[in-house]
C-alpha positions in Angstrom: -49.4 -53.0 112.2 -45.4 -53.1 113.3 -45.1 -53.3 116.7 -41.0 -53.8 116.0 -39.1 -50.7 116.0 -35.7 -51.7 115.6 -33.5 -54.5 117.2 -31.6 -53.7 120.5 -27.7 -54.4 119.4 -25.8 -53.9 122.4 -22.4 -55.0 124.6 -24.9 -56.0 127.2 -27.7 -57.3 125.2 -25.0 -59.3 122.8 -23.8 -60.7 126.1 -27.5 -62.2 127.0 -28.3 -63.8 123.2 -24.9 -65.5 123.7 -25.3 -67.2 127.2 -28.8 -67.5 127.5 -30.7 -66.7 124.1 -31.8 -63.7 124.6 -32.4 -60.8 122.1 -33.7 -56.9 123.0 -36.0 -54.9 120.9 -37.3 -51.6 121.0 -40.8 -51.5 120.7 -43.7 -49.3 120.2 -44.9 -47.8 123.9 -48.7 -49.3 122.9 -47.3 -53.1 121.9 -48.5 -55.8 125.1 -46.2 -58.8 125.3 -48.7 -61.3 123.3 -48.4 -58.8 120.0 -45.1 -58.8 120.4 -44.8 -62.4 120.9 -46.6 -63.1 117.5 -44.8 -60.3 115.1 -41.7 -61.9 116.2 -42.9 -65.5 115.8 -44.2 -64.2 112.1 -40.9 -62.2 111.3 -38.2 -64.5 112.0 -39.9 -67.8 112.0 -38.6 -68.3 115.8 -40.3 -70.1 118.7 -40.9 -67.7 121.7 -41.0 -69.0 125.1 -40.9 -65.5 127.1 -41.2 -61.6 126.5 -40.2 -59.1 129.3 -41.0 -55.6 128.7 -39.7 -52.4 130.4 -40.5 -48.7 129.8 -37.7 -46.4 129.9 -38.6 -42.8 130.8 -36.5 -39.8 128.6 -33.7 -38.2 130.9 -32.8 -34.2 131.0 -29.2 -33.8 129.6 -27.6 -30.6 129.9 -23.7 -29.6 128.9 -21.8 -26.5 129.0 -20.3 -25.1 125.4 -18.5 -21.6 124.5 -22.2 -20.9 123.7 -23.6 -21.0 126.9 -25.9 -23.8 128.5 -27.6 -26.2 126.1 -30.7 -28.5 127.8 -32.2 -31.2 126.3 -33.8 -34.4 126.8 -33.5 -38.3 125.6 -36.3 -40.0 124.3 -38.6 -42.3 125.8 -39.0 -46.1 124.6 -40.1 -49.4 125.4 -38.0 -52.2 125.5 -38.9 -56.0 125.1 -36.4 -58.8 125.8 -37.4 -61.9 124.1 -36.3 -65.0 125.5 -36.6 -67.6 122.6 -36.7 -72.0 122.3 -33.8 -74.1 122.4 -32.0 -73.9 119.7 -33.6 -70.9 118.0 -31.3 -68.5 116.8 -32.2 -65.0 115.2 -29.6 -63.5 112.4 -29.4 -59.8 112.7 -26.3 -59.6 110.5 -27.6 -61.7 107.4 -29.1 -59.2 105.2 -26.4 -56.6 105.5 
């Protein structure tokens, strides 16, 4: 089973795998950090020292248009930061 939704590509994200090797996933809600740990060990053949995980509850959005009122709301996900070994670099970009 993928626990790996997508990667998190980011300004602020970029600006964390640059200075301190960092990268940000979204993840599914039911992944713990030790699943995570190993799918991203398997996948990219990296070393993890450290996952953080956060949960971000969806938001209500609303705007006005010639139609009227339109409400909505964003989704909610779960985000892991991995913090990987010295060294260890993960290539987003290569298979593009």
């Amino acid at each position: 089973m993928t626990f790996i939704v997508k990667p998190l590509v980011t300004e602020k994200s970029s600006l964390a795998t640059e200075k301190q090797g960092k990268y940000s996933f979204v993840v599914r809600p039911e992944a713990n950090k030790l699943q995570i740990k190993a799918e991203i060990e398997a996948r990219y053949g990296v070393k993890v020292v450290d996952v953080n995980t956060m949960v971000y509850a969806g938001k209500n959005k609303s705007r006005y248009t010639r139609a009227g009122l339109i409400q909505g709301r964003t989704n909610a996900f779960k985000k892991a930061v991995v913090t990987l070994a010295q060294g260890e670099v993960i290539d987003f970009y290569s298979n593009i």
